[in-house]
C-alpha positions as CSV (number, residue, x, y, z in Angstrom):
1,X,33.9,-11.1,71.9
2,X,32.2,-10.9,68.9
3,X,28.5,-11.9,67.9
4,X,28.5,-14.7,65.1
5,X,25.3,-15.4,62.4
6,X,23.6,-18.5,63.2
7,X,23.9,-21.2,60.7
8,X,21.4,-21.0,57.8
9,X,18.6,-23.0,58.4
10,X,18.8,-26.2,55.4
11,X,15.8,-26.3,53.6
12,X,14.5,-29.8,51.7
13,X,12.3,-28.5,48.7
14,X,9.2,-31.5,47.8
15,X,8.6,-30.2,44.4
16,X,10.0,-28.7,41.7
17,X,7.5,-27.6,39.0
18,X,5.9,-23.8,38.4
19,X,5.4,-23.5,42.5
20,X,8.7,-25.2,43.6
21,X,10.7,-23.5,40.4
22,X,9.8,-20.3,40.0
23,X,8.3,-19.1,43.4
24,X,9.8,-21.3,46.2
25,X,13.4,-22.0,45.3
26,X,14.3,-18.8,44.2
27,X,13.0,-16.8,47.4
28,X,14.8,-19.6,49.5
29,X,17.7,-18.9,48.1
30,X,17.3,-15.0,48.4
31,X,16.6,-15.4,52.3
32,X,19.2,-14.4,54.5
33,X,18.8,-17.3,57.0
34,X,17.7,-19.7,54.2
35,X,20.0,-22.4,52.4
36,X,18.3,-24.3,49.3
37,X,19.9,-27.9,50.7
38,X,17.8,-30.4,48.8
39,X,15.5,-30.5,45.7
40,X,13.0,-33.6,45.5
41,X,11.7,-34.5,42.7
42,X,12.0,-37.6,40.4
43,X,11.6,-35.6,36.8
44,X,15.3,-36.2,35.2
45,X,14.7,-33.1,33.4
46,X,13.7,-30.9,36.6
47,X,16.5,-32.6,38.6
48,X,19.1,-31.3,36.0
49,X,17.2,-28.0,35.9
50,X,17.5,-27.7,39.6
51,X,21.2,-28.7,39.5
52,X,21.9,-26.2,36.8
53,X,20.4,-23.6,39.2
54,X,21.6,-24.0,42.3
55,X,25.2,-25.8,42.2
56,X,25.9,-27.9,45.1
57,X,22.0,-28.6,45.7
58,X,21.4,-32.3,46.6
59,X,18.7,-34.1,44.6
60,X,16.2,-37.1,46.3
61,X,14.2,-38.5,43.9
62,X,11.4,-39.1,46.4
63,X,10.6,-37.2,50.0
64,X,11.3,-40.4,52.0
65,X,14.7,-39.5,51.2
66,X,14.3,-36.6,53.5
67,X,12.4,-38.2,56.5
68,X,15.4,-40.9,56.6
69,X,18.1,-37.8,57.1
70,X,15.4,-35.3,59.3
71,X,18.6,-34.6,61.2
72,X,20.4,-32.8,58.3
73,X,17.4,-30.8,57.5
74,X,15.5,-27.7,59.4
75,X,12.5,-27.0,57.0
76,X,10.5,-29.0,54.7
77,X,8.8,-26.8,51.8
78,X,6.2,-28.5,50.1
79,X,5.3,-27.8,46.4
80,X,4.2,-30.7,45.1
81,X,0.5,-31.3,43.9
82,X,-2.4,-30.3,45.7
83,X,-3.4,-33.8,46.3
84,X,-0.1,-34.7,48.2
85,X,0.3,-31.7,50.0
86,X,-1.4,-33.7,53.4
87,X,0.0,-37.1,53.3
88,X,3.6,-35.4,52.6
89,X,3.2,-32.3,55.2
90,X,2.2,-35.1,57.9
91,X,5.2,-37.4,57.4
92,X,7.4,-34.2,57.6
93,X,5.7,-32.8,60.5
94,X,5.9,-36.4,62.4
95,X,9.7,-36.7,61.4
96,X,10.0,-33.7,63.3
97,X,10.7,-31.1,60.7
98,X,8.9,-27.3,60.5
99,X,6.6,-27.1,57.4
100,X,5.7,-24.5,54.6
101,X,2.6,-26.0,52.7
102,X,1.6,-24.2,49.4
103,X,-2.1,-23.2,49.0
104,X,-4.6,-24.6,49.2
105,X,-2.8,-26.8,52.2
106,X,-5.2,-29.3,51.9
107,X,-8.3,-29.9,50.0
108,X,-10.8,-29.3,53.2
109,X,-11.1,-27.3,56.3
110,X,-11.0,-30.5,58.5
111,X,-7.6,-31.8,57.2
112,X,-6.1,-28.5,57.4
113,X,-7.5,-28.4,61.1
114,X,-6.1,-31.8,61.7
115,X,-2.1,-31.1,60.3
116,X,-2.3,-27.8,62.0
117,X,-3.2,-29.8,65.6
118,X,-0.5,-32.4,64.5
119,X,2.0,-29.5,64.1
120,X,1.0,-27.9,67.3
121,X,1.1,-31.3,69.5
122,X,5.0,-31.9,67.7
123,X,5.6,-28.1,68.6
124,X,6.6,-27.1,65.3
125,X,5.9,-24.5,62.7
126,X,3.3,-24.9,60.1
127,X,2.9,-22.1,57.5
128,X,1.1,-22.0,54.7
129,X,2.5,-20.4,51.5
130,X,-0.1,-17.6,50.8
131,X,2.0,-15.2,49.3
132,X,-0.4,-12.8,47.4
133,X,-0.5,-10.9,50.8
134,X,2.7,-9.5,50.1
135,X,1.8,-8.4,46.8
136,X,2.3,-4.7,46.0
137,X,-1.2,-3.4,45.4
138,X,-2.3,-5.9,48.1
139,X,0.0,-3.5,50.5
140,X,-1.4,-0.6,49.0
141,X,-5.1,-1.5,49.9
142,X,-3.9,-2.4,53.4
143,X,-2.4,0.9,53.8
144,X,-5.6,3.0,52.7
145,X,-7.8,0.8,54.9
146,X,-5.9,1.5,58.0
147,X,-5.6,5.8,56.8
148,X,-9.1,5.4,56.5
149,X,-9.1,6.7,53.2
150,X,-12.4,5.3,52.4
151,X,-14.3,5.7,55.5
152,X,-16.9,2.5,55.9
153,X,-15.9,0.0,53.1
154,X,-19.1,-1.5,52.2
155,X,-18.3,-3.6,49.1
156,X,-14.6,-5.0,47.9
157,X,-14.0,-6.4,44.4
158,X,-11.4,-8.2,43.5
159,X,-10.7,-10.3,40.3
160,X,-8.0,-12.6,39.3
161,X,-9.3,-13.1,35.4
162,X,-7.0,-14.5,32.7
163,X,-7.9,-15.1,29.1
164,X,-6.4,-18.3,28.4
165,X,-9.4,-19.8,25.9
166,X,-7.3,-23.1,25.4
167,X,-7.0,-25.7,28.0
168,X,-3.1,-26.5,29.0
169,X,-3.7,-30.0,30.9
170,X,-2.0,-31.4,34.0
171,X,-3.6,-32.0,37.6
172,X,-4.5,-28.6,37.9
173,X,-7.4,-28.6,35.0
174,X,-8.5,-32.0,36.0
175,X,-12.0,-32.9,37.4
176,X,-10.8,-35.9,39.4
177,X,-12.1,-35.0,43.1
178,X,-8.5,-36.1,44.3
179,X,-6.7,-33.6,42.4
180,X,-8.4,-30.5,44.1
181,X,-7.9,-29.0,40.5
182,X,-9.8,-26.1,39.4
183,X,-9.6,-22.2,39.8
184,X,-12.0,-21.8,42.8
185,X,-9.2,-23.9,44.9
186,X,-6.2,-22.7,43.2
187,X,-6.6,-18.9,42.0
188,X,-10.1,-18.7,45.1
189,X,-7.2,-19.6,47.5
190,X,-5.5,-16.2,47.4
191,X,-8.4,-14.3,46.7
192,X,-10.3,-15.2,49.5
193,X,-8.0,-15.5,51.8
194,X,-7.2,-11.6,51.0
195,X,-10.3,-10.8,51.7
196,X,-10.4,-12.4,55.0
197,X,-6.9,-10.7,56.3
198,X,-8.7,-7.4,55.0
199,X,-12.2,-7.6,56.4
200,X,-12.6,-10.5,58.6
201,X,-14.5,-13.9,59.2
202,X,-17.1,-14.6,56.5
203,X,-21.0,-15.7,57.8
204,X,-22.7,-16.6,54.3
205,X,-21.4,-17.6,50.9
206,X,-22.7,-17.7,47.1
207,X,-21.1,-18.8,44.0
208,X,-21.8,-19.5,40.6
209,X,-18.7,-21.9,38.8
210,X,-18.7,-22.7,35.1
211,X,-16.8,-25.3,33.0
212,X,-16.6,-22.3,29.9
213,X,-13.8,-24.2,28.0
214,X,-14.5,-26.9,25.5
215,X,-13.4,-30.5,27.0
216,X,-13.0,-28.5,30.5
217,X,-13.5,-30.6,33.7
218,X,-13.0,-28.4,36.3
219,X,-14.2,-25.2,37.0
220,X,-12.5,-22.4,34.8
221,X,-14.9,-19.2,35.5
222,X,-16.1,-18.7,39.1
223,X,-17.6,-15.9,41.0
224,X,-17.8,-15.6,44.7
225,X,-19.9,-13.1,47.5
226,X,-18.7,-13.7,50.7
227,X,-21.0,-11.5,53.4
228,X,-18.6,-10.9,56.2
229,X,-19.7,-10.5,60.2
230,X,-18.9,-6.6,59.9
231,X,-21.1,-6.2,57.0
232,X,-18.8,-5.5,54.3
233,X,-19.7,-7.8,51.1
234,X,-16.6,-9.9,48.8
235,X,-16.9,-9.9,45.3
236,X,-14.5,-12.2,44.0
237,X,-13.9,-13.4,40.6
238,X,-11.9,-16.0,39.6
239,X,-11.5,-16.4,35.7
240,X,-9.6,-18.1,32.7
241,X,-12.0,-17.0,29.8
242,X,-12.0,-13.6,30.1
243,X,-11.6,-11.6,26.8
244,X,-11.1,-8.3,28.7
245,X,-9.7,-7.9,31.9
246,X,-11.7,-6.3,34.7
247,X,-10.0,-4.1,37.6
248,X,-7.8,-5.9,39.8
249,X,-9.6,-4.1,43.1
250,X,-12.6,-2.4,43.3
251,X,-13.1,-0.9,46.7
252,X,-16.3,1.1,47.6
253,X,-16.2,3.1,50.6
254,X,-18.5,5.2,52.7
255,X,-16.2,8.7,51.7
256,X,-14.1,7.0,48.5
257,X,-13.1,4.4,45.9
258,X,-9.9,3.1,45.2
259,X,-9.6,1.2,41.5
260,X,-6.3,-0.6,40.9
261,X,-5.8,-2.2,37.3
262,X,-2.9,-4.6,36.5
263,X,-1.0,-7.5,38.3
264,X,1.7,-7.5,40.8
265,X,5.2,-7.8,39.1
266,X,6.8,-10.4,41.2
267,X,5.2,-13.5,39.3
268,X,6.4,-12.4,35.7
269,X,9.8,-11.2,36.6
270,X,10.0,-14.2,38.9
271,X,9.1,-16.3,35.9
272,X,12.0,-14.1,33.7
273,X,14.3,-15.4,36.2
274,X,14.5,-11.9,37.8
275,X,15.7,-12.4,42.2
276,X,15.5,-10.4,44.6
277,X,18.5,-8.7,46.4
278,X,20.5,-6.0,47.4
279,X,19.7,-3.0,45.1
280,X,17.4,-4.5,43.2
281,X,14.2,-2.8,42.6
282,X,12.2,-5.3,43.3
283,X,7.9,-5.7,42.8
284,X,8.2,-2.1,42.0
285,X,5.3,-0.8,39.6
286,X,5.3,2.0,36.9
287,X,3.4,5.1,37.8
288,X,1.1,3.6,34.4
289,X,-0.2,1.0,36.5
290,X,-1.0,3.0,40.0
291,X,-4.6,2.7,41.1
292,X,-6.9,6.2,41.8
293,X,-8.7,7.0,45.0
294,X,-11.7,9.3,44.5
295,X,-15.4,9.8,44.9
296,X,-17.5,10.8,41.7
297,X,-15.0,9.9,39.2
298,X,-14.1,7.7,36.7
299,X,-10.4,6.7,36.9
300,X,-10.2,5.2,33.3
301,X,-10.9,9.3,32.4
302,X,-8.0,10.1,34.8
303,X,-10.4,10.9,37.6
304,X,-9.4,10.6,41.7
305,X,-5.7,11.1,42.6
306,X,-3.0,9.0,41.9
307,X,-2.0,6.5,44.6
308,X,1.9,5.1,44.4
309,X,1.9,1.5,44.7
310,X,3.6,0.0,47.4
311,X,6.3,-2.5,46.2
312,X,5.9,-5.7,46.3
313,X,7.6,-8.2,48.9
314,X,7.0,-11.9,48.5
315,X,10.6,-12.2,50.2
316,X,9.2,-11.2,53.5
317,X,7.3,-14.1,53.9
318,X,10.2,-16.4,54.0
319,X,12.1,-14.3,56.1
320,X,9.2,-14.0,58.2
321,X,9.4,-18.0,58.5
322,X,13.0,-18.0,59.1
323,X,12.8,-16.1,61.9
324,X,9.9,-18.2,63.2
325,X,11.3,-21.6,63.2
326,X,14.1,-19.7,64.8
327,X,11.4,-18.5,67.3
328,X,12.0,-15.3,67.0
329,X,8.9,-14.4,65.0
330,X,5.1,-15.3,64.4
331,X,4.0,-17.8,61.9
332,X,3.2,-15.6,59.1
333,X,0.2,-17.5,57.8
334,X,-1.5,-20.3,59.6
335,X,-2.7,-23.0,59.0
336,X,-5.9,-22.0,60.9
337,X,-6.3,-19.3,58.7
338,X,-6.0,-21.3,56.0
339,X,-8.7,-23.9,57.5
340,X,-10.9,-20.7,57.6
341,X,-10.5,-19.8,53.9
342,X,-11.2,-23.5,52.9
343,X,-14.4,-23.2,54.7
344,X,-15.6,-20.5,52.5
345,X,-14.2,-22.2,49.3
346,X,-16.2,-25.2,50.7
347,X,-19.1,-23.9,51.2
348,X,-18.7,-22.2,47.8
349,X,-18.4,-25.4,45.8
350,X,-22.0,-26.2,47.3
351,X,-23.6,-23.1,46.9
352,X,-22.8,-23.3,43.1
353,X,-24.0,-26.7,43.1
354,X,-26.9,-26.3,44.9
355,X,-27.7,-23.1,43.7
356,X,-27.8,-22.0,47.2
357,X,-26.6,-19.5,49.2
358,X,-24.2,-21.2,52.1
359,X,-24.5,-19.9,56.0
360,X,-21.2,-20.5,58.2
């Protein structure tokens, strides 16, 4: 007798712009386990783009499509804009189909709550797609915290900062409340959810959140200090008008500080049309970009040692959801985790309204 490969679990994509094109898709379709069944989206354009992509792919033009054949499906990934990522993960969820939400999964802490009870009253999976832990210098922090190679962090910086001085348009620069546009929701997501995973529940929030760009509506340079219940203090900066680029990480420890310049590679080469595979090199750095660990130094003068970046792994989360809604794995992000990083981005969009510094 020989052992035989489950069938690939079919995957219905809602979406098919920057997050369902150049992240989702692709990783899908480099998942052992995975099978990229059908594309929604109702853009001509996108659905010949999606076509051209992935032969054989079926196309809805809308995600009612999918609820009417739930039986043909396994997983609903949903990449669509922030504002429909509730109403679309529910009708999945009650059609009795495992969910992947992107971030943020929902504009507020209490809707995220309420899809994550809906999934667990159905029984089924609901991750959310928080893929910047699985970024390479992410991995690299994570491995120095648990060596201990700081001793007693006391502060972490971390900065996502662009310098994009011209507006681009669409949903995600509008001020419409319903949009959930803005950087603090959209580049705060990963940020502050990495520095939960890293050093635990938050108990008071500040911000300060600026329109910077002519005709901006929404918030487009934002900085955030989370206090968490161990002590350690978040500084977070989330930025599209900024002329030089800060440090990715900043860590301050007790014994050491680790300093990390540059971005994770996965986005750009993802956005190059670059996949992952067997004998690929994938999310691997060049030594150019490794961060330095040191007391007393300065590592723009080359002070502190050299630490090799981890390499980056963004297809480990959807093999990690693979084998969950096979049950043979934990739900890699939650949507209670997610719940907990909206109540700091909540409480974040007061304190920078009020001027106020937010208790949890």
């Amino acid at each position: 007798m020989t052992d035989t490969a489950p069938a690939p679990l079919r995957v219905g994509l809602v979406g098919y712009g920057l997050a369902g094109s150049v992240f989702h898709a692709p990783l899908i379709a480099a998942t052992e386990g995975l099978v990229l069944d059908t594309v929604t989206t109702g853009n001509p354009e996108r659905q010949e783009q999606a076509r051209a992509a992935y032969p054989g792919v079926r196309i809805a033009d809308a995600p009612e499509e999918l609820w009417a054949r739930a039986d043909e499906l396994d997983l609903i990934v949903v990449a669509s804009p922030n504002k429909t990522h509730v109403p679309i993960a529910t009708a999945a969820l009650t059609a009795g189909l495992p969910v992947v939400v992107d971030k943020p999964v929902a504009g507020t802490a209490a809707e995220a709550r309420g899809l994550a009870a809906l999934a667990e009253e159905r029984g089924l999976l609901l991750s959310v797609f928080q893929n910047r832990r699985w970024d390479s210098d992410f991995l690299t922090l994570r491995g120095l915290l648990a060596e201990g190679a700081l001793g007693e962090v006391q502060r972490f910086e971390s900065r996502f900062e662009r310098w994009r001085p011209q507006l681009k348009g669409g949903w995600r620069e509008s001020g419409a409340p319903e949009e959930i546009g803005g950087l603090l929701y959209d580049l705060g997501s990963h940020v502050v959810d990495q520095a939960l995973v890293l050093f635990g529940p938050a108990v008071r929030v500040y911000a300060e959140s600026d329109l910077r760009r002519p005709g901006a509506e929404a918030d487009d340079d934002t900085f955030l200090a989370i206090t968490h219940a161990n002590g350690v203090r978040s500084h977070l900066y989330v930025s599209a008008t900024t002329a030089q680029l800060g440090p990715r990480f900043r860590v301050l420890g007790s014994s050491a500080g680790f300093v990390k310049y540059g971005l994770d590679p996965q986005e750009a080469d993802l956005r190059e049309g670059l996949l992952p595979g067997p004998g690929v090199a994938w999310g691997v750095e060049p030594e150019s970009l490794w961060g330095r660990l040191g007391a007393g130094e300065s590592p723009l003068t080359g002070g502190g040692l050299p630490v090799e970046t981890v390499p980056g792994d963004y297809p480990a989360y959807y093999a990690a959801v693979a084998a969950a809604v096979r049950g043979d794995g934990a739900n890699p992000v939650t949507a209670h985790e997610a719940a907990a990083a909206l109540d700091v981005l909540e409480a974040a969009r007061r304190s920078a309204r009020e001027g106020i510094a937010v208790n949890l």
